[in-house]
C-alpha positions, 0 to 999 in steps of 0.5 A: 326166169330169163330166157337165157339158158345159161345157169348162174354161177353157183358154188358147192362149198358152205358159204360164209355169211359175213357178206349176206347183209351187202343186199337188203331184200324190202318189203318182203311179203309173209307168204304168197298165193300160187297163180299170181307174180312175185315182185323182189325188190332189195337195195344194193349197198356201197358194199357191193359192186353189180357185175353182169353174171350177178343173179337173184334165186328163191331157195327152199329154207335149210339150203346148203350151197348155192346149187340148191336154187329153185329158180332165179332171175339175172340181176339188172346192173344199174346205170350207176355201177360204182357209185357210193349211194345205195341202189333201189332195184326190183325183179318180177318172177313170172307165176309159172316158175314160183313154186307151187309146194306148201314150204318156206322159202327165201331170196338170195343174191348171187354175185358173178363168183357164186358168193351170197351178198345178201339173203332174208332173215328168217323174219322175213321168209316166204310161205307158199299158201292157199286162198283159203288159209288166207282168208282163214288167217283174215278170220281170224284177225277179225275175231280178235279185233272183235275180242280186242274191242270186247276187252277194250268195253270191259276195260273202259267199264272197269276204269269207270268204276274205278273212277266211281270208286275214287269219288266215293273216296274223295267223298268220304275224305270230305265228309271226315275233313267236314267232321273235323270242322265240326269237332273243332267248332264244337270244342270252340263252343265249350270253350265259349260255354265254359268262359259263359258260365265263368262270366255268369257266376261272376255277375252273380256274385256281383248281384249279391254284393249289389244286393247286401250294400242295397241291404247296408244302404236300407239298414243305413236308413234305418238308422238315419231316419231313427237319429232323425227322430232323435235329433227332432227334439234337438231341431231348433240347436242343430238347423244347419246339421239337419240341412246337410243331413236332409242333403245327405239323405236325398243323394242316398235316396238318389244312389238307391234308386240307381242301385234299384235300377241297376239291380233290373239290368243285371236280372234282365242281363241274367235272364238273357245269359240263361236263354243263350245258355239254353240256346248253346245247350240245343246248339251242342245237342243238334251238333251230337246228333249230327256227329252220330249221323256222319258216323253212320254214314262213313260207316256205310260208305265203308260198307259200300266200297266193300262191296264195290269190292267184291263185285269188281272180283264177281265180274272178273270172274264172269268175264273169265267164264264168258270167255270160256264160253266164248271158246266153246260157242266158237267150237259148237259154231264150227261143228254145226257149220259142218253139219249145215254145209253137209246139209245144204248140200243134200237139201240142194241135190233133194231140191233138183230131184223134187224140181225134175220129179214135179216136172215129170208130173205135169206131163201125165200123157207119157204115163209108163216113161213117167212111172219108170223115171220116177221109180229110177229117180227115187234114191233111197232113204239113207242118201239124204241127210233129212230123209226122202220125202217121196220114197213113201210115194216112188215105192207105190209107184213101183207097186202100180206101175202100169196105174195113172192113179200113181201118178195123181198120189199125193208122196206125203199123204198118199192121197189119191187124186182124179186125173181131171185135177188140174197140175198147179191143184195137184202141186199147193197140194204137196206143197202144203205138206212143206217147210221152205226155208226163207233164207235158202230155200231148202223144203223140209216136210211139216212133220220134221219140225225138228229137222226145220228148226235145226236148220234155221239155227244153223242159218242164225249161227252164220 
């Protein structure tokens, strides 16, 4: 705040709020920690023209009039008073007149008349916090952004096996267009076998009609060679008829021959229709079976997207049960991190005690001043959180008091010791009967293996 002890001017009446929006308040923060400054920086508008007495105060959220200020700040006139551009200013409000009180508060600008030209929206209201909570809010937003990736993961799996999925798909569409291909080939090759068949009964027909002119032409013969017969005796009177007869039977013979030959081919043409037709027979056949073989294997692929199906709903599922465990591990983590701090904090004041008692037993001259300070440093059992160790061995102290055997007496195991014994000997011995945590350092007795396993979790959990 100036130095100046003059107040601003201020106003007792409820004040319109119409002209609040003639200074933007910039850059604002959510909420400040007590001990540091606080920069106010806000923009005058042409709506507004800087006067001498014009004021910035930090109001407490629900103020009613401008009297209510917490503290305030004389508003620096800029050196272009009537300009027609807005202005950029900022104010610094020292530590020591912030607030110091967990509330919401706000900035206003004060013109010389005690009217409000500008106040924060409620978006942007300041909020007195510690350093913890910042640190807690920190936290916080660091879970998130590891559950945000976590999420992320999840989604990016789901998305691939969505992809995986639509392969499948496309795989199956293109199994059913090749099986579209083969029932069209297959109705092509029935056609083809049907006009194969019409062909064939066709050419046999035609064999057969070979067949009975080469059984007319054989019965022609027949009744040629038996005129021929006939007319031996009428030889010498019918020279010139025989001639042409002997010439019309050599093209006969001729055109039988042909009809011989011809008669081969078309057995061989045959023959050769019903290897194709066997073929064709074999070719349909392996067709049918390749058929029944997409069938089943759209049929599994079927089968297969069900279950896809179904574990894409299993894991949905799971991740909803992770999630929940996740909350209740969050909420066990705190608990035991309750647990360990209490802990640690007996461990350490049970570590100062065991260092000061360990001390006291490596200087044996002052027997009686020992005995006593050991029997006063000796707390009681219920006082520590995993029990005493040396109770057992302060209370045989205070029953041999007057005794430099106490002294040499092992406080785990009662074992008793010459006095000769060397001090580094006396304490390996005692520290043998100890649990020292590698992480901290905190000793736990061998026989509260649970205790030392309860805090090693707890160091795992951080």
């Amino acid at each position: 705040m100036d130095d100046t002890s003059d107040e601003p001017p201020t106003s007792a009446v409820i004040l319109d709020s119409s002209h609040f929006s003639h200074v933007i308040f910039n850059d604002v923060e959510k909420f400040y920690v007590p001990g540091g400054d606080v920069t106010c920086r806000y923009t005058l508008t042409h709506n507004i023209v800087p006067r001498g007495k014009d004021w910035v105060g930090i109001f407490r959220v629900g103020w009613k009039t401008t009297r209510e200020y917490y503290t305030f700040m004389w508003a620096p006139r800029p050196s272009d008073v009537h300009g027609d551009s807005a202005v950029q200013q900022e104010i610094q409000f020292k530590a020591y007149y912030l607030p110091k009180d967990d509330e919401y508060y706000q900035f206003c600008y004060i013109d010389q008349d005690g009217t409000i030209r500008g106040a924060k929206t409620e978006d942007d209201i300041l909020v007195v916090t510690t350093q913890g909570e910042v640190e807690e809010i920190e936290l916080q937003n660091k879970n998130l952004l590891k559950e945000n990736k976590k999420l992320q993961a999840n989604c990016e799996s789901l998305q691939k096996q969505n992809t995986d999925l639509q392969e499948d798909l496309k795989k199956t569409q293109e199994l059913q267009n090749v099986l579209e291909s083969l029932r069209s080939s297959t109705e092509k090759l029935e056609l083809e076998l049907s006009s194969l068949k019409k062909e064939n009964k066709h050419l046999k027909e035609l064999n057969e009609c070979r067949e009975a002119e080469l059984h007319q032409f054989k019965e022609q013969i027949q009744n040629v060679t038996s005129e021929k017969e006939r007319l031996e005796t009428k030889l010498k009177t019918a020279l010139d008829h025989v001639d042409q007869l002997q010439s019309q039977l050599l093209s006969y013979e001729k055109e039988i021959e042909d009809l011989v030959h011809s008669n081969r081919d078309k057995t061989k043409q045959c023959e050769s229709l019903k290897e194709e037709n066997n073929q064709l027979c074999m070719t349909i056949t392996q067709e049918e079976e390749q058929k029944k073989q997409l069938k089943n294997c759209l049929e599994h692929l079927k089968g297969a997207e069900a279950n896809l199906t179904l574990r894409l709903q299993n894991e949905q599922r799971q991740n909803s049960d992770l999630m929940k465990e996740l909350e209740e591990q969050k909420r066990l983590f705190q608990t035991l991190q309750a647990k360990k701090k209490e802990s640690d904090e007996e461990n350490q004041k049970l570590r100062k005690e065991k260092d000061s008692f360990l001390r006291r037993l490596s200087h044996p001259r002052d027997v009686s001043s020992s005995v006593s300070q050991a029997q006063a440093f000796v707390p009681a059992p219920e006082d520590f959180v995993f029990g005493n160790p040396y109770h057992a061995a302060g209370a045989n102290q205070e029953a041999r008091a007057t005794g430099i055997d106490s002294i040499r007496k092992c406080p785990i195991c009662n074992d008793i010791f010459p006095d000769d014994i060397e001090t580094r000997d006396y304490e390996a011995h005692v520290q043998s009967h100890l649990l020292e945590c590698p992480v901290c350092n905190e000793a736990f007795e061998k026989s509260n293996q649970q205790v030392f396993d309860d805090h090693m979790l707890c160091h795992s959990l951080e």
